[in-house]
C-alpha positions as CSV (number, residue, x, y, z in Angstrom):
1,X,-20.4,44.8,-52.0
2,X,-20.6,44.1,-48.4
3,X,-20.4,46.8,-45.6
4,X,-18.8,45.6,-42.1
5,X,-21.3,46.3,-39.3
6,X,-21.1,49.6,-37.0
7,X,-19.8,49.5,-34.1
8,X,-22.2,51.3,-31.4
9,X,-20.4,53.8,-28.6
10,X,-21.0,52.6,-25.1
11,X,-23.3,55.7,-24.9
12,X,-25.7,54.5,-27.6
13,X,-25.9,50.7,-25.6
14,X,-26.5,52.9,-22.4
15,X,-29.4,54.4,-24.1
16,X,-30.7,51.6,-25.4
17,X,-30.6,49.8,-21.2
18,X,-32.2,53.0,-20.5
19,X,-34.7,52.4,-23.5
20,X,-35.1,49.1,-22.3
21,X,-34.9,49.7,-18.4
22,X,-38.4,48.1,-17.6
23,X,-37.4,44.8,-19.8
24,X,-34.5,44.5,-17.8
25,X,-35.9,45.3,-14.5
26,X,-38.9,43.4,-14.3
27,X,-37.7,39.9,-15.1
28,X,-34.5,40.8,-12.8
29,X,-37.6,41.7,-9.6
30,X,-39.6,38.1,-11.0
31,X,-36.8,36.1,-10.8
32,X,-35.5,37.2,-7.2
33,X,-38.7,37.6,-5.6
34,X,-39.8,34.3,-7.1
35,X,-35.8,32.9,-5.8
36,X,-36.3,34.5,-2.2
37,X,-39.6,33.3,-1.4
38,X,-38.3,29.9,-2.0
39,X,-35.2,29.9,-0.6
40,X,-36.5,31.4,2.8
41,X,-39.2,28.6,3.0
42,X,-36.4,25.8,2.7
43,X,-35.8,24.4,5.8
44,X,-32.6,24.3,7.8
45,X,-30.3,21.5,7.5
46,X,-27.9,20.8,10.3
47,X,-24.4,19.0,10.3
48,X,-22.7,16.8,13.1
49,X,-19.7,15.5,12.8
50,X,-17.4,12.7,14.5
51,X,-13.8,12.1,14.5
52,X,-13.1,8.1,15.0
53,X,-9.1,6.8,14.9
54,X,-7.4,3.4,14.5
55,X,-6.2,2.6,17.7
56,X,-3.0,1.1,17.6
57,X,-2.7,-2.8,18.9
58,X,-0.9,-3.7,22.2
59,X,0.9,-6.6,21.1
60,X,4.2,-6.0,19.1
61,X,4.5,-4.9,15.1
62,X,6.5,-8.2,14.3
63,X,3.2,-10.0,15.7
64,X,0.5,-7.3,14.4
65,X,1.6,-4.8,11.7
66,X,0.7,-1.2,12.1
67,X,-1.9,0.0,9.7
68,X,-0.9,2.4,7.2
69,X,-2.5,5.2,5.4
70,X,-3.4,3.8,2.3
71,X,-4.5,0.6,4.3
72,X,-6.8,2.5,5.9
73,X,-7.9,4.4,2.9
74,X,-8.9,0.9,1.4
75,X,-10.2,-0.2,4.4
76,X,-12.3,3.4,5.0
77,X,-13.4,2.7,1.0
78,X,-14.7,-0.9,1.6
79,X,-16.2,-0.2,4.9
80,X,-18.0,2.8,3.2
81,X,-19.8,0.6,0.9
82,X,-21.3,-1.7,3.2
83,X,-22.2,1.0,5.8
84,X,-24.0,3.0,2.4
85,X,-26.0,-0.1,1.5
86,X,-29.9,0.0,1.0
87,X,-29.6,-2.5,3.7
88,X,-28.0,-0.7,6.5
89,X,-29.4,3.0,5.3
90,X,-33.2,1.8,5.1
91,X,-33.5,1.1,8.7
92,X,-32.7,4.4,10.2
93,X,-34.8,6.4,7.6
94,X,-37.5,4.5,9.3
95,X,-36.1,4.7,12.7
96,X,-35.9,8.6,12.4
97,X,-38.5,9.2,10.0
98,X,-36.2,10.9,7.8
99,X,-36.8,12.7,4.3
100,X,-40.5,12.7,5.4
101,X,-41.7,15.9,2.7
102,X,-39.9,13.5,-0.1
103,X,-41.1,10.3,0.7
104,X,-44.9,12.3,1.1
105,X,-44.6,13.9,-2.4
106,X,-44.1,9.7,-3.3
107,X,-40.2,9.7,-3.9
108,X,-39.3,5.6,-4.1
109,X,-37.3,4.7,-1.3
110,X,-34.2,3.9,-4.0
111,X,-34.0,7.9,-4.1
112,X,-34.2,8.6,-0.7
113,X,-31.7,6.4,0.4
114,X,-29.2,8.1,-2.8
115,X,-30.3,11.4,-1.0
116,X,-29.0,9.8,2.3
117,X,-25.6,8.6,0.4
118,X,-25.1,12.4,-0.4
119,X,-25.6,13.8,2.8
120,X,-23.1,10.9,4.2
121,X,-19.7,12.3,3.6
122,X,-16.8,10.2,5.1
123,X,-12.9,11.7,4.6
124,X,-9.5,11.5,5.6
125,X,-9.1,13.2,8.9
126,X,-7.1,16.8,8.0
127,X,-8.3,19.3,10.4
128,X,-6.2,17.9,13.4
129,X,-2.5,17.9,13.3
130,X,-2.3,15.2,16.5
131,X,-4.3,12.7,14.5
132,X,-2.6,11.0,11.3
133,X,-4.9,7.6,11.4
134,X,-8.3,8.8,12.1
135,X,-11.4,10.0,9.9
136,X,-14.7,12.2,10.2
137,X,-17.8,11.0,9.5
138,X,-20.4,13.9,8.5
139,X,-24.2,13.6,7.9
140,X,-26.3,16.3,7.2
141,X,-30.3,16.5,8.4
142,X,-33.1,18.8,8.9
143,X,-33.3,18.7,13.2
144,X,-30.2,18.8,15.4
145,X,-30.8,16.0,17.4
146,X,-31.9,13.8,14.8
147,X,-28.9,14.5,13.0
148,X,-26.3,14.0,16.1
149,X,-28.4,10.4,16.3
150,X,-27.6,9.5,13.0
151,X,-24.5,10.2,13.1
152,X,-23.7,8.5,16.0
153,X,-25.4,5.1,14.5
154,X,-23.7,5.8,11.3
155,X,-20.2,5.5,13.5
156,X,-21.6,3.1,15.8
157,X,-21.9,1.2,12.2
158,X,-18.6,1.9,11.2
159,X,-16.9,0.6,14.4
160,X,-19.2,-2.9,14.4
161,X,-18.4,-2.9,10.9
162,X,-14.5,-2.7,10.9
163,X,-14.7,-5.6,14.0
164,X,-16.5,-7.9,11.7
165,X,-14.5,-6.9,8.8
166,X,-11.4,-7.6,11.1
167,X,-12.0,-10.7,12.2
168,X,-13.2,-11.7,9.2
169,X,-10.6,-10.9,7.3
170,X,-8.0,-12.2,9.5
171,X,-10.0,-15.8,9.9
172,X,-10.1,-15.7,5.6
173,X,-6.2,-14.8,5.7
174,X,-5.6,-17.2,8.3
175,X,-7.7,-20.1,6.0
176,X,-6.4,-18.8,2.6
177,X,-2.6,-19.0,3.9
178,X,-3.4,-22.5,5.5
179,X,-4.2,-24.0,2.1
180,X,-1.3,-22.0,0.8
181,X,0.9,-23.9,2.7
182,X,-1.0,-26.8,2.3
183,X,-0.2,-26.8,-1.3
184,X,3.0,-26.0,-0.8
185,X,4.2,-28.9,1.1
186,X,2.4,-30.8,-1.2
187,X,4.2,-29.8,-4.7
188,X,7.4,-30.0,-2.1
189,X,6.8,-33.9,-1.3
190,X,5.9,-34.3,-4.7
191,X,9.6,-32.8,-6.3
192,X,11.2,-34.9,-3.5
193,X,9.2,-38.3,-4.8
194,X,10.3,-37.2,-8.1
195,X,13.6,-36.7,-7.1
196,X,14.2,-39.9,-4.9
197,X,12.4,-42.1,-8.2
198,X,14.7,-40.3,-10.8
199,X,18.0,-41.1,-8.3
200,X,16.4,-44.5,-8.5
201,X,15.7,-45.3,-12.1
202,X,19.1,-43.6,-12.9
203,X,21.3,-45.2,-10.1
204,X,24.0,-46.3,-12.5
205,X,24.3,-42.9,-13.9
206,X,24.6,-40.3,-11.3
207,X,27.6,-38.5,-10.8
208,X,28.9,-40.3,-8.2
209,X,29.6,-43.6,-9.9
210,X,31.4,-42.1,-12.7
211,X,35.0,-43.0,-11.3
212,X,33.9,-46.5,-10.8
213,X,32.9,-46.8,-14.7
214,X,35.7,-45.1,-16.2
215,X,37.8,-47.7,-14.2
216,X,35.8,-50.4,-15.8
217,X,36.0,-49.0,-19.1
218,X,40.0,-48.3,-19.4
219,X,39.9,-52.4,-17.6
220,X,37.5,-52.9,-20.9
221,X,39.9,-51.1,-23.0
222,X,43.0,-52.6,-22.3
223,X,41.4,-56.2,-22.4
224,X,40.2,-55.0,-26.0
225,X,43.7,-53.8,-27.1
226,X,45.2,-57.5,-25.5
227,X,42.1,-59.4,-27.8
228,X,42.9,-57.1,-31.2
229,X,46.9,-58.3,-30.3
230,X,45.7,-62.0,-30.2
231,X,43.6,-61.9,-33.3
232,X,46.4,-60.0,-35.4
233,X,48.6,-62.8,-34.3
234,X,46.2,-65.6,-34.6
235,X,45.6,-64.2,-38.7
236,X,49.5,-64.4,-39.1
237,X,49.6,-67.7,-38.4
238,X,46.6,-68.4,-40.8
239,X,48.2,-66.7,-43.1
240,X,51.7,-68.8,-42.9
241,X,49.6,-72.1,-42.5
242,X,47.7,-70.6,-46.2
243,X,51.0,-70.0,-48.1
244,X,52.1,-73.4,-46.5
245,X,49.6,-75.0,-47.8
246,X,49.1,-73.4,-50.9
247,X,53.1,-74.4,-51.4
248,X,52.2,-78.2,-50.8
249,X,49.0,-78.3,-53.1
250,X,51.3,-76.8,-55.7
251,X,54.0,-79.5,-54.7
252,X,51.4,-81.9,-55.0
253,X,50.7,-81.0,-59.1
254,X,53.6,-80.6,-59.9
255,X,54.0,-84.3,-59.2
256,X,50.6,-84.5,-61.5
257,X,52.2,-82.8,-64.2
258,X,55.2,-85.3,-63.9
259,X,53.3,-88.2,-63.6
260,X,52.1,-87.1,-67.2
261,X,55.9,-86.3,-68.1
262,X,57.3,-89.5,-66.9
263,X,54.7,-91.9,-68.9
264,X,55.7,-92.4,-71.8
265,X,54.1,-90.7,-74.9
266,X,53.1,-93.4,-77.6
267,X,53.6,-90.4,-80.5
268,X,57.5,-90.7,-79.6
269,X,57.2,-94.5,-80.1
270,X,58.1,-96.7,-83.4
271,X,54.9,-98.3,-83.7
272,X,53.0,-95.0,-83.9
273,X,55.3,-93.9,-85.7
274,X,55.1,-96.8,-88.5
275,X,51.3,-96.5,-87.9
276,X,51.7,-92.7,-89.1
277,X,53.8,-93.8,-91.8
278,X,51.3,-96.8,-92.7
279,X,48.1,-94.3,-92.5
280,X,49.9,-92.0,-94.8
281,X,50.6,-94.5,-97.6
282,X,47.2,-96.2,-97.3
283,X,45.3,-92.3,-97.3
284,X,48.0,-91.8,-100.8
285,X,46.7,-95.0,-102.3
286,X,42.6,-94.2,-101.8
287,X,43.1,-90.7,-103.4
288,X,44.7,-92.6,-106.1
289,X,41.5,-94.9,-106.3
290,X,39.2,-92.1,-105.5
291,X,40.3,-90.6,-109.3
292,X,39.5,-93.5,-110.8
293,X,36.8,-95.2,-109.0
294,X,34.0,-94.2,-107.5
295,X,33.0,-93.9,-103.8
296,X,31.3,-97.3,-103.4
297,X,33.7,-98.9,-105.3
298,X,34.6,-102.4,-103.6
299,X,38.3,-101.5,-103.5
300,X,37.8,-97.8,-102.0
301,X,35.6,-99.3,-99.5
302,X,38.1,-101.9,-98.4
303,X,41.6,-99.4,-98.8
304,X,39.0,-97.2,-96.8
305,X,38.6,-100.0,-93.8
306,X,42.5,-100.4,-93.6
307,X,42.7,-96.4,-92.9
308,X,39.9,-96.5,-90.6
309,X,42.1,-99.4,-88.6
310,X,45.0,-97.6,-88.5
311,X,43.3,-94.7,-87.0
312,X,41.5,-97.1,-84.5
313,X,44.8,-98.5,-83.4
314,X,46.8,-94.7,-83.2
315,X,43.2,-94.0,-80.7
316,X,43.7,-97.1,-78.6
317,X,47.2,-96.2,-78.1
318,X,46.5,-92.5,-77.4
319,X,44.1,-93.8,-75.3
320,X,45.6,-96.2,-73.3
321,X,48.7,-93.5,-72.5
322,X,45.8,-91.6,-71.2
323,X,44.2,-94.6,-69.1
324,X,47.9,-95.0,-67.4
325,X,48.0,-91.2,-66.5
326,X,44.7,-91.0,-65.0
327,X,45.4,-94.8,-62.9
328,X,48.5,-92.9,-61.6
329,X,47.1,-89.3,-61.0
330,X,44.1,-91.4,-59.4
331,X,46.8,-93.2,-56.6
332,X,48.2,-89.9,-55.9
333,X,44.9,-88.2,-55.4
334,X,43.7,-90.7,-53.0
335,X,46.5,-90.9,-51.3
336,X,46.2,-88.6,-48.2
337,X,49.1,-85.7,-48.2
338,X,49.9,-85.5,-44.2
339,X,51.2,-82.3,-44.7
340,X,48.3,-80.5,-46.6
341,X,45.8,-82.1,-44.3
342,X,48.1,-80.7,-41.1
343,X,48.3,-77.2,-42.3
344,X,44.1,-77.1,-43.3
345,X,43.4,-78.1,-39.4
346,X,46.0,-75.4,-38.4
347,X,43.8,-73.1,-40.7
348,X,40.8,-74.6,-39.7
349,X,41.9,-73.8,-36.1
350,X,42.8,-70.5,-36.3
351,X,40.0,-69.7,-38.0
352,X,37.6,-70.7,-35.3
353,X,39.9,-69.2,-32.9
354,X,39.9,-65.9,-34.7
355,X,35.8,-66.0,-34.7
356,X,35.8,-66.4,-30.8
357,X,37.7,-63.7,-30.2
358,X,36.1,-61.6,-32.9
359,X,33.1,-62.7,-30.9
360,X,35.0,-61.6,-27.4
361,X,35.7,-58.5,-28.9
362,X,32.5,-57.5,-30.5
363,X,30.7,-58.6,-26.2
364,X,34.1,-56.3,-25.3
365,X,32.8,-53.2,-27.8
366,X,29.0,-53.8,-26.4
367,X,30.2,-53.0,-23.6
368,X,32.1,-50.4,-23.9
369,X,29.7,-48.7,-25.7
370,X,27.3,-49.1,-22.9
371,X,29.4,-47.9,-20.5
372,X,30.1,-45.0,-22.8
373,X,27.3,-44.4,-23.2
374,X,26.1,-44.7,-19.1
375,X,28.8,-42.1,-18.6
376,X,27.3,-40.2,-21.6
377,X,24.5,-40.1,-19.8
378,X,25.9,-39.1,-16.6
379,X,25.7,-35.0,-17.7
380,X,22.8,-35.6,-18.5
381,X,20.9,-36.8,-15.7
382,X,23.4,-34.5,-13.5
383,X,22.0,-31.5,-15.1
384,X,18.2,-32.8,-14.6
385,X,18.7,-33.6,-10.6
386,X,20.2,-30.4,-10.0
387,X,17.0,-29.0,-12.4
388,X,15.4,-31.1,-10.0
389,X,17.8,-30.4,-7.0
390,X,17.5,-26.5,-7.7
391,X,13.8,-26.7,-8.1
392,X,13.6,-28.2,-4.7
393,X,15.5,-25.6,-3.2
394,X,13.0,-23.1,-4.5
395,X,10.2,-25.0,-3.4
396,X,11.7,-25.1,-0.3
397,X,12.4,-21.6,0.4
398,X,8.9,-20.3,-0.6
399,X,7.5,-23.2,2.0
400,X,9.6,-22.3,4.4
401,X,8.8,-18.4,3.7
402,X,5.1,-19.4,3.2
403,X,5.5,-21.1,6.8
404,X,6.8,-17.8,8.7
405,X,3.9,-15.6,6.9
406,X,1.6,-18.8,8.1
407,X,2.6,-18.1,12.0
408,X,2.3,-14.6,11.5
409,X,-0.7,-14.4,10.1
410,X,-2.1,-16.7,12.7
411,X,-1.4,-14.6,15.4
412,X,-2.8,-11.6,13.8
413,X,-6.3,-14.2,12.7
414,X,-5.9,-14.8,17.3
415,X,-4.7,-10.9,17.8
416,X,-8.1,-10.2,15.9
417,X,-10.4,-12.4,17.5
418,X,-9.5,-11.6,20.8
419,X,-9.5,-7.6,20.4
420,X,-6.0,-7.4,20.3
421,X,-5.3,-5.8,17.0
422,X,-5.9,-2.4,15.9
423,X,-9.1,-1.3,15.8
424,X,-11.5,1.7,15.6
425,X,-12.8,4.4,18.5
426,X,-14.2,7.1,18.8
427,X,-12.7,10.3,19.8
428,X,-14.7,13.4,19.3
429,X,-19.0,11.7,19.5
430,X,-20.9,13.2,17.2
431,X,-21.7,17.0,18.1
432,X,-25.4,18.3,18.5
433,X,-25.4,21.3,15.7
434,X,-26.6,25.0,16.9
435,X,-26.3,26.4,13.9
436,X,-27.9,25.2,10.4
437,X,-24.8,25.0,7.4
438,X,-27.8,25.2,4.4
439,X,-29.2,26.5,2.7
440,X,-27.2,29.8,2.1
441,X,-30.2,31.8,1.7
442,X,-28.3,35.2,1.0
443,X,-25.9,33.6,-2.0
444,X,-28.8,31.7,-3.3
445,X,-30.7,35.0,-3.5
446,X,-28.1,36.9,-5.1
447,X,-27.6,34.1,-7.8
448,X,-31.3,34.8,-8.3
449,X,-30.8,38.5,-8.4
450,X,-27.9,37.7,-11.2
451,X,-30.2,34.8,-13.2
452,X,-33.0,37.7,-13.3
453,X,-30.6,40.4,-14.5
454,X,-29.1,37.8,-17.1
455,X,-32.6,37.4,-18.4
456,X,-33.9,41.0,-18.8
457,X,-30.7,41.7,-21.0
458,X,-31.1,38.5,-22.8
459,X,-34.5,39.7,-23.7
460,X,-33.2,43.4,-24.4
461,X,-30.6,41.5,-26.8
462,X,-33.9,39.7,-28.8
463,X,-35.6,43.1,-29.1
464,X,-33.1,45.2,-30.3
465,X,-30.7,42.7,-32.3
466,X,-33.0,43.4,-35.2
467,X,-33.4,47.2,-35.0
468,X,-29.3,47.0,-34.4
469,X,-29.0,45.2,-38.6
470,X,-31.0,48.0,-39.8
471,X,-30.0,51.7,-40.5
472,X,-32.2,53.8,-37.8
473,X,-29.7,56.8,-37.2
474,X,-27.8,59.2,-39.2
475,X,-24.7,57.7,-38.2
476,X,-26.2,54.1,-40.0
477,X,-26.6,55.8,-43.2
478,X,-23.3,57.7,-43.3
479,X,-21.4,54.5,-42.4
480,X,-23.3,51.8,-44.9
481,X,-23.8,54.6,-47.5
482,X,-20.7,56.3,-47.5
483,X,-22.1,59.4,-48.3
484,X,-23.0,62.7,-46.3
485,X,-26.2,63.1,-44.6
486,X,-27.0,66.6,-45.7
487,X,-30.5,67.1,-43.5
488,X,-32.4,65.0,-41.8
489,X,-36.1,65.0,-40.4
490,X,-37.2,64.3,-37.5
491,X,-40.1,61.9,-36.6
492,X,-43.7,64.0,-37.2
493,X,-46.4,62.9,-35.1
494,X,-50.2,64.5,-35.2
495,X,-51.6,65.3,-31.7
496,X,-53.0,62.0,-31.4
497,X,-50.2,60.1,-32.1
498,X,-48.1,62.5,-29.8
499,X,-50.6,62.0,-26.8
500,X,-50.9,58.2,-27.5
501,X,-47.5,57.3,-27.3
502,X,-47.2,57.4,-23.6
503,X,-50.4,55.9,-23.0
504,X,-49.1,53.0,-25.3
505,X,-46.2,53.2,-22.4
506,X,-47.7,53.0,-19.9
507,X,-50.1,50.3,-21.1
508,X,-46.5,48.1,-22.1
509,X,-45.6,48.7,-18.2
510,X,-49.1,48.0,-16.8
511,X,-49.2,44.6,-19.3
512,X,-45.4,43.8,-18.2
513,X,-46.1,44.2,-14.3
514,X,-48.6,42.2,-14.6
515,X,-46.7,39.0,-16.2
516,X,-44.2,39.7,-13.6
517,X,-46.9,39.5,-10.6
518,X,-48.3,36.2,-12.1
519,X,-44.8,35.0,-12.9
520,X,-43.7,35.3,-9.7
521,X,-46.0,32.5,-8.2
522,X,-45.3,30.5,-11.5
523,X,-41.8,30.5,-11.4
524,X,-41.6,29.8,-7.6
525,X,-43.8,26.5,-8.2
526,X,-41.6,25.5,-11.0
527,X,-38.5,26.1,-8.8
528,X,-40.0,24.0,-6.2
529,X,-41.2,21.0,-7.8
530,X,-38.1,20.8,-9.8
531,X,-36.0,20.8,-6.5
532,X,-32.8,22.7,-8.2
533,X,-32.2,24.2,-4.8
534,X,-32.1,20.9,-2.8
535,X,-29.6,19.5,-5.1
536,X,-27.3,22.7,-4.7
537,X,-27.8,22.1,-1.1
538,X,-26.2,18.4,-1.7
539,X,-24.1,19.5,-4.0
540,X,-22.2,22.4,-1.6
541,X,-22.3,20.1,1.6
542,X,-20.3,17.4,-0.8
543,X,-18.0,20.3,-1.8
């Protein structure tokens, strides 16, 4: 079963600091003697400082606008970068033989100039309540006067910087709003081209000559309602004439039909009728023959002949009734009925009358259709000129907008060049320091003093960890046994062992001031190639 772990009394830790007072003290005196020597042979370093402000312009703020504060924040921010370049920072470590231990040891000039960059600090001005557009520009060195140069060039820098930047930026505004406006009137003269070639190619259908064509097309539809009159009429007639005429062609067989009525029928006459009569008798005798005789007989061949004669003669007079008929129907069909032929040219006449004005009417329906459809078109080509209209307006406004900011920015691109505009000056120069800022060689020591006590208890912690997991006192065996400690013995040493216990002592202390003496010089040399103090240094002037 598992047993939770003791919990020591604070008077059995304190006798184990006590125990352990040499492994705490030692590393504690190493560490701080090793900080303080050092921190004490770090050289000074000396701040100056100076205040420049955005002077304000002496033409008016319709002509130049005042600055504002995140303007000049931007402004600070890009000026900042090209002041910090490799290119403007290079030249005054040279000038002022700056960084000289670092560039000795064989630092690349890349890292001294990103040491320069962090002992350049450029802010906001705070610290005075009667200046609300100005900043401070702070560099930090290892000799006063050195430092109050630098910073003066570094401001010097600045100022030269924001006129170039000024100018510059007003001639690009000036050039980028030119060609702004350029364009402009360009896409304007090319919606009024478009505008004056649609009013052109869609003259007949722009709202203004829609009274004209519905005038023409009621003119069209009244002229189409007087032609549908006329042909109604003119059909009719045609259709009287066609009754009239179909009345005379019947007229005209009727008198056919009595031509055949009036000639006499040769069936109603006597000699047909004998001939009937005679056929009969002469077909009675030849059956008579015909049971006696056979077919070729002489006398069936011959009573034949006289029935085949009769029936010639009954043919000739049928078909001589018929010759009469047709001789008559013949005059009367080539005779020319007057009245027939009058009512056909009527027809014939209002038929080509009723095809020239179907003809009028269908030119009459074109063009109503096109007009129709002209003044279909009409909303149409309304709604796309005032598309085009309203995007001309548009066009117009931003020109005209694009003009004003033009003239504006002009005379701030002029205000610029000629010094007019705002600009930067210097109000408090740069200051020659009588006091170094860094290092603070007091805090740095006690944070060595702390480091050195932090390690001696980490090191008590690693020695007596392991003795703390294992039972060394009564109280361990009562608590992870659970059972009472009836006696115990204490630790029985011989006379030799007693008397070489605190020469083993003093032989741990003798051995343990000694690593602290060598570690002293040791640790110091690792401190100072590794440079952790400079870069606190940088790191508390940033803060």
């Amino acid at each position: 079963m598992s047993v939770e772990f003791r919990q020591r009394k604070p008077g059995e830790y304190l006798n184990i600091i006590r125990k352990r007072k040499w492994l705490i003290i030692l590393p504690m005196i190493a560490v701080t003697t090793a900080v303080a020597y050092v921190v004490y042979r770090l050289p000074d370093v000396y701040e100056s400082t100076t205040l420049i402000v955005v002077t304000s312009s002496t033409l008016p703020t319709n002509v130049v606008p005042t600055a504002t504060e995140d303007s000049i924040t931007r402004q600070l921010s890009s000026i900042n970068q090209i002041v910090a370049s490799r290119s403007s920072l290079e030249p005054l470590v040279q000038k002022y033989d700056l960084y000289k231990s670092e560039r000795l040891r064989g630092e690349p000039i890349e890292s001294v100039i990103a040491m320069m960059r962090k002992d350049i600090n450029v802010e906001v001005n705070t610290s005075r309540n009667d200046i609300t557009n100005g900043f401070n520009i702070t560099f930090r060195g290892r000799d006063p006067k050195t430092t109050q140069a630098v910073t003066s060039e570094l401001a010097s820098k600045y100022i030269d910087e924001q006129t170039r930047d000024t100018s510059h930026r007003g001639q690009s505004a000036k050039e980028f709003m030119n060609n702004q406006v350029l364009s402009a009137k360009q896409e304007l003269d090319a919606i009024d081209k478009n505008r004056l070639d649609f009013m052109t190619a869609n003259a007949n259908n722009l709202p203004t000559s829609s009274a004209a064509l519905i005038s023409q097309l009621n003119g069209l539809r009244e002229q189409q309602k007087a032609l549908m009159s006329d042909i109604g009429r003119i059909q009719d007639q045609r259709a009287a004439n066609q009754t009239s005429l179909a009345l005379v062609k019947k007229n005209t067989e009727q008198q056919k039909a009595d031509i055949s009525e009036t000639t006499t029928d040769p069936k109603t006459t006597l000699a047909y009728s004998q001939l009937v009569t005679r056929r009969a008798t002469l077909q009675g005798e030849l059956t008579l023959l015909k049971q006696t005789l056979r077919e070729k007989h002489p006398d069936v061949i011959a009573k034949q002949k006289e029935i085949d004669q009769v029936q010639t003669d009954m043919d000739d007079m049928i078909a001589e009734w018929k010759e009469k008929i047709k001789e008559k129907e013949d005059k009367l069909k080539n005779r020319p009925d007057m009245q027939a032929l009058a009512y056909e040219n009527a027809i014939k006449a209002a038929d080509g009358e009723i095809k020239r004005q179907q003809q009028m009417l269908a030119d009459n329906e074109q063009q109503i259709n096109a007009l129709v459809g002209r003044l279909n078109n009409i909303p149409g080509a309304e709604v796309k000129l005032g598309a085009i209209e309203r995007e001309y307006e548009t066009k117009k406004a931003a020109y005209d907008q694009l003009l004003a900011q033009q003239t504006r920015i002009n005379l701030g691109a002029d205000a610029a060049s000629q010094q007019q505009s705002e600009g930067i000056a210097v109000v408090d120069p740069a200051n020659l320091p009588s006091k170094p800022v860094a290092p603070k060689r007091l805090m740095l020591s006690a944070i060595g003093l702390v480091v050195g006590l932090g390690l001696g208890l980490v090191l008590t912690v690693a020695f007596e960890v392991p003795r703390l997991l294992t039972i060394q006192t009564t109280e361990d065996v009562r608590h992870y046994t659970g059972l009472p400690v009836l006696i115990s013995v204490p630790e029985l040493l011989t006379t030799q062992e007693a008397r070489a216990v605190p020469r083993r002592r003093r032989l741990l202390l003798a051995a343990g001031m000694a690593v602290t003496i060598v570690s002293i010089p040791l640790l110091a040399l690792a401190l100072k190639l590794t440079h952790v103090f400079e870069l606190l240094m940088q790191a508390s002037g940033k803060s």
